[in-house]
C-alpha positions in Angstrom: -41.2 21.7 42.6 -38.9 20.9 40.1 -36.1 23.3 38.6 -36.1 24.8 35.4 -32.8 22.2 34.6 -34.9 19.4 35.3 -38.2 20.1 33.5 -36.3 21.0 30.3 -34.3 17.5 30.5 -37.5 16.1 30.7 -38.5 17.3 27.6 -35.2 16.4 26.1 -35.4 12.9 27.9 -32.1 10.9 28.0 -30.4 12.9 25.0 -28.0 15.2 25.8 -28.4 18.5 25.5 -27.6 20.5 22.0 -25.4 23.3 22.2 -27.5 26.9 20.6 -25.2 28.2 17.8 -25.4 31.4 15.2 -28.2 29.7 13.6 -30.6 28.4 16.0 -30.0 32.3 17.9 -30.6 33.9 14.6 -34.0 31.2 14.1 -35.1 32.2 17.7 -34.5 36.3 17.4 -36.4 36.0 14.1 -39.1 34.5 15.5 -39.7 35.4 19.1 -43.4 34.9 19.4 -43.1 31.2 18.2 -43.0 29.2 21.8 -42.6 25.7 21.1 -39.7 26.6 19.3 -38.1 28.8 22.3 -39.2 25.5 24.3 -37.3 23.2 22.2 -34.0 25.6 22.0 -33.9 26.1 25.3 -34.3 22.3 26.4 -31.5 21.5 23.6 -33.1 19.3 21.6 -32.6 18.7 18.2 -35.2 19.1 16.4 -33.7 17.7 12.8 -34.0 14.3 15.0 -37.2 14.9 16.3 -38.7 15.6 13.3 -37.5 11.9 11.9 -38.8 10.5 15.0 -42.6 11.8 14.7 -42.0 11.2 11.4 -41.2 14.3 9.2 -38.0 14.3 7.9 -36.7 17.0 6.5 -36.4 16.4 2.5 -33.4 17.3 1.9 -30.6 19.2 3.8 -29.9 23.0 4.4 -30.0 25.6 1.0 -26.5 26.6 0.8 -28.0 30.0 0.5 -29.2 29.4 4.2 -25.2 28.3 5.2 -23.9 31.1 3.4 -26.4 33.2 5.6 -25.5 31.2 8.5 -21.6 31.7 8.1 -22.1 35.9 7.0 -23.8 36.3 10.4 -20.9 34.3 12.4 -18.3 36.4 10.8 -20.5 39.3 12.3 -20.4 38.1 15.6 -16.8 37.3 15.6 -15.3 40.1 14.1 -13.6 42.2 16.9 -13.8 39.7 18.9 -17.0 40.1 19.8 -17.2 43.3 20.7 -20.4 44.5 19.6 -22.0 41.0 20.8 -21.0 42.3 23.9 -22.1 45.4 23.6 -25.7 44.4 23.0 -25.5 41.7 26.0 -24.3 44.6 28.3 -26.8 46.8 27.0 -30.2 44.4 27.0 -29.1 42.5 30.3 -27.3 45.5 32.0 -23.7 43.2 32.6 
């Protein structure tokens, strides 16, 4: 049987993987009983170029309400260094 690695590089195919950032953790937190997305995030694959490829563009790029989002929730994360990131890793994984 194949790994976990390999089956999600299958799905990605020859494309590297894409790195998760403040955005796609906030997308998959928000929606956690949406599965093809957790699929796709966790195989890496960006979905802005999938969507081109099976043709469905987006129409236009991101609101810059949705940056301004995006860059007020990496501030949170980052402030203290972390800390209460960590926190909430040590207490939902128990590290």
């Amino acid at each position: 049987m194949r790994s976990t690695e390999q089956r999600l590089a299958g799905i990605r195919g020859g494309v590297p993987p894409r790195r998760h950032n403040a955005r796609t953790i906030a997308a998959l937190t928000g929606n956690p009983g949406c599965t093809r997305r957790a699929v796709l995030d966790s195989a890496g694959v960006d979905k802005t170029r999938l969507a081109e490829r099976i043709g469905f563009p987006a129409r236009f790029g991101q609101s810059r309400f949705a940056i301004t989002r995006g860059n007020a929730f990496e501030a949170q994360l980052k402030a203290d260094g972390g800390t209460e990131l960590l926190r909430l890793v040590a207490e939902r994984l128990g590290v």
